[in-house]
RODO-2510 file (C-alpha; in nm, 4 decimals, decimal comma):
residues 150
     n   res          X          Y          Z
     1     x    -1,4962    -0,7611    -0,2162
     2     x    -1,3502    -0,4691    -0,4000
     3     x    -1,0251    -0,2155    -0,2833
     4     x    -1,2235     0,0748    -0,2189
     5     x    -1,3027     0,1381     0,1280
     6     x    -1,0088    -0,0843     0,2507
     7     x    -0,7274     0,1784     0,1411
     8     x    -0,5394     0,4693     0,2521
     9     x    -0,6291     0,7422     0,0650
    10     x    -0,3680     0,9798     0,2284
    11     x    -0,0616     0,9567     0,0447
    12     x     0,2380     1,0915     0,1079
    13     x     0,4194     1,1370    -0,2215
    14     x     0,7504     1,2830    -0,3930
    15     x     0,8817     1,3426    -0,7351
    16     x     1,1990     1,2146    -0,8663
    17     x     1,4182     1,4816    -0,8428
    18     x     1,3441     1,5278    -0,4381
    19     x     1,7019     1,4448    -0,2596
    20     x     1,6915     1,1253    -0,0187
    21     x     1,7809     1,2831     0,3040
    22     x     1,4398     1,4973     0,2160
    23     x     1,2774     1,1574     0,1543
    24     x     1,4013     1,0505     0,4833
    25     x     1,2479     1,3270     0,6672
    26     x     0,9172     1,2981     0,5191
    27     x     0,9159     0,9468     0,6242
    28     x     1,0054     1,0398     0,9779
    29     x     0,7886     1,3515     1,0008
    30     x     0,4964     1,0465     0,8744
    31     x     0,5949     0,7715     1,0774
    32     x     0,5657     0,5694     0,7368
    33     x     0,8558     0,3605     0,5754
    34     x     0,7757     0,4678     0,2103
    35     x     0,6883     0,6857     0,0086
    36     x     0,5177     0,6433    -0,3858
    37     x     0,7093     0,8710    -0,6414
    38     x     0,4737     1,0715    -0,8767
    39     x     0,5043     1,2813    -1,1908
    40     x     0,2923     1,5851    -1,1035
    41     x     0,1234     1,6747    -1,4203
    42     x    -0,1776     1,9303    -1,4071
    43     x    -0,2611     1,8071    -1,0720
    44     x    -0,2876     1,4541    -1,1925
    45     x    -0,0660     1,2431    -0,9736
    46     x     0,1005     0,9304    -1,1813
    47     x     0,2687     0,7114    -0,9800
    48     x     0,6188     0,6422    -1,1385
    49     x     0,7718     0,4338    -0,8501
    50     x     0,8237     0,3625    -0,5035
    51     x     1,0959     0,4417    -0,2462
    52     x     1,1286     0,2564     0,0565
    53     x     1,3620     0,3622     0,3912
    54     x     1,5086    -0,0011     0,3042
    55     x     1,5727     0,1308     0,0061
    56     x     1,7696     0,4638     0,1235
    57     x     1,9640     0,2578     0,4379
    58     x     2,0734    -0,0211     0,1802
    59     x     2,1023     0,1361    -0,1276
    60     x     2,2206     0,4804    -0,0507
    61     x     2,3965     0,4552     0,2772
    62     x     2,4994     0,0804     0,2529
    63     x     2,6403     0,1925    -0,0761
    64     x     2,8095     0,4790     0,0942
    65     x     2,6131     0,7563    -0,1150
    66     x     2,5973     1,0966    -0,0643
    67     x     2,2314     1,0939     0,0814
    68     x     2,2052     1,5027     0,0429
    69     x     2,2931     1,4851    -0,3514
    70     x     2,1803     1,1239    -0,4331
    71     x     1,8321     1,1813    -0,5583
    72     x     1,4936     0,9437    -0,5164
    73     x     1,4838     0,8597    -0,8766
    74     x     1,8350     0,6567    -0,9009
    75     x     1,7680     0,4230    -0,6140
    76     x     1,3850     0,3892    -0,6265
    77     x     1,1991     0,1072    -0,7372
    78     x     1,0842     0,1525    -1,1064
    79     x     0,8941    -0,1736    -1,1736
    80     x     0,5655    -0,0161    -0,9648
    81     x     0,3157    -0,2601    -0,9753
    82     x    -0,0303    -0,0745    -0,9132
    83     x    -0,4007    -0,2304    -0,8565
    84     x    -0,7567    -0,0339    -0,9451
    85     x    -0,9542     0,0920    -0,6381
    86     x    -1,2444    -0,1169    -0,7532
    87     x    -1,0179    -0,4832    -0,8212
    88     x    -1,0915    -0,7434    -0,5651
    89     x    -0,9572    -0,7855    -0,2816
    90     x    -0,8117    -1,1477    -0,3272
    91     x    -0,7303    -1,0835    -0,6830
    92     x    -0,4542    -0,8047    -0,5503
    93     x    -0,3259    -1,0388    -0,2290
    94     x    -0,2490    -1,2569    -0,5084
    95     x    -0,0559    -0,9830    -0,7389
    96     x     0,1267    -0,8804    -0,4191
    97     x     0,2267    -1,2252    -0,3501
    98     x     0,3433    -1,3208    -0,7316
    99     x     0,5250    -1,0201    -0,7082
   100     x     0,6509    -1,0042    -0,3224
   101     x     0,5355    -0,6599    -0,2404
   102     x     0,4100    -0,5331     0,0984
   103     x     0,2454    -0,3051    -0,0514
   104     x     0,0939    -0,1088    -0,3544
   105     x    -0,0261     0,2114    -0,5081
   106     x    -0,3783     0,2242    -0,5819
   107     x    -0,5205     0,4256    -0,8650
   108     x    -0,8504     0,4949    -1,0238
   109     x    -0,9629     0,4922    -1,3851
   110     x    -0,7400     0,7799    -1,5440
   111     x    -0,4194     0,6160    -1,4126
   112     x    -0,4505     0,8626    -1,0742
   113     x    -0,2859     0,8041    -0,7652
   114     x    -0,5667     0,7705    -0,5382
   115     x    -0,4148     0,5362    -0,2205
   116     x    -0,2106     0,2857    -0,1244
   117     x    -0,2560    -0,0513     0,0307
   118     x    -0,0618    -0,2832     0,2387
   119     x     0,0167    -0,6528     0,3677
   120     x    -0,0946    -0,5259     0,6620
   121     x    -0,4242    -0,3337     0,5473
   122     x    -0,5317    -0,6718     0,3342
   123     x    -0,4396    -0,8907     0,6854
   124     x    -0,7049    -0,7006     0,9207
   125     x    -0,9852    -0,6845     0,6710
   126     x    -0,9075    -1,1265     0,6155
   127     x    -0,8482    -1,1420     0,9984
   128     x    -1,1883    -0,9698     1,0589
   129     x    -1,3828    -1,1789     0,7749
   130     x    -1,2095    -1,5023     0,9318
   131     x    -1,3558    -1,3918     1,2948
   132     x    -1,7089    -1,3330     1,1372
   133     x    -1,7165    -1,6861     0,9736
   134     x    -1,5241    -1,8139     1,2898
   135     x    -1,8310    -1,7052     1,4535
   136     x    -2,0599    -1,9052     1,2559
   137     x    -2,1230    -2,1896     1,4201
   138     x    -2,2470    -2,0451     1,7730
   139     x    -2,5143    -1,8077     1,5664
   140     x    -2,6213    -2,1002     1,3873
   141     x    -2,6459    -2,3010     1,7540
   142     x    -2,8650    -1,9819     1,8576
   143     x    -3,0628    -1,9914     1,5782
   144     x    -3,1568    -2,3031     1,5325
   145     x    -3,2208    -2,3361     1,9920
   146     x    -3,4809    -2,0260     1,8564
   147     x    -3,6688    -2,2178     1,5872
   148     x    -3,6535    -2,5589     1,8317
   149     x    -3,8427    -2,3133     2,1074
   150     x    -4,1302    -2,2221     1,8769
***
């Protein structure tokens, strides 16, 4: 089963240069607890790293930063880890894992932010294929009941 379809394709993104309390209240104004960092080149959206609000409450607060100068780029994480919006499924639970990430930028073919998935996105689609094969045994019961009948 491939990525695409099981995405968010709405993004909400920043460059480097945006300030963290501005980060903060694009989170808030999102109801999301990150945000993927992008280099905005001729509408092309590269994503260059990811900002969490763990990130700004440990590393810019905890720190005692100055949240209205401190910019997204010096606390973000750089080491972005992306998958392709047509990898498999299991193949990117098993990236996230090896690399403990919640979640991760998705991108198409030209390197273009295009969604992101999470933990939680990958755990309903497995929940819901679990149920179906859950399910399994009763349709075969009703099935085979049919085929005794006849």
């Amino acid at each position: 089963m491939a990525l695409n379809g099981i995405f968010k394709k709405k993004v909400i993104t920043v460059t480097k240069d945006c300030t963290l309390v501005k980060a903060a209240a694009l989170m808030a104004d999102n109801h999301i607890g990150n945000l993927i960092v992008v280099d905005d080149v001729k509408q092309k959206l590269t994503p260059i790293g990811l900002i969490t609000d763990r990130d700004i409450a440990v590393k810019a607060v905890g720190k005692g930063r100055n949240v209205e100068s401190t910019t997204v780029e010096e606390i973000m994480n750089k080491d972005l880890i992306v998958a392709h919006e047509f990898d498999g499924i299991y193949d990117v639970i098993e990236v996230m894992k090896n690399h403990g990430v919640n979640r991760i930028p998705i991108v198409d073919g030209s390197e273009n932010l295009v969604g992101i998935l999470t933990s939680a996105d990958l755990l309903d689609v497995v929940t819901d294929e679990l149920a179906g094969l859950a399910s399994l045994g009763e349709r075969q019961k009703n099935r085979e009941g049919k085929s005794l009948r006849q």
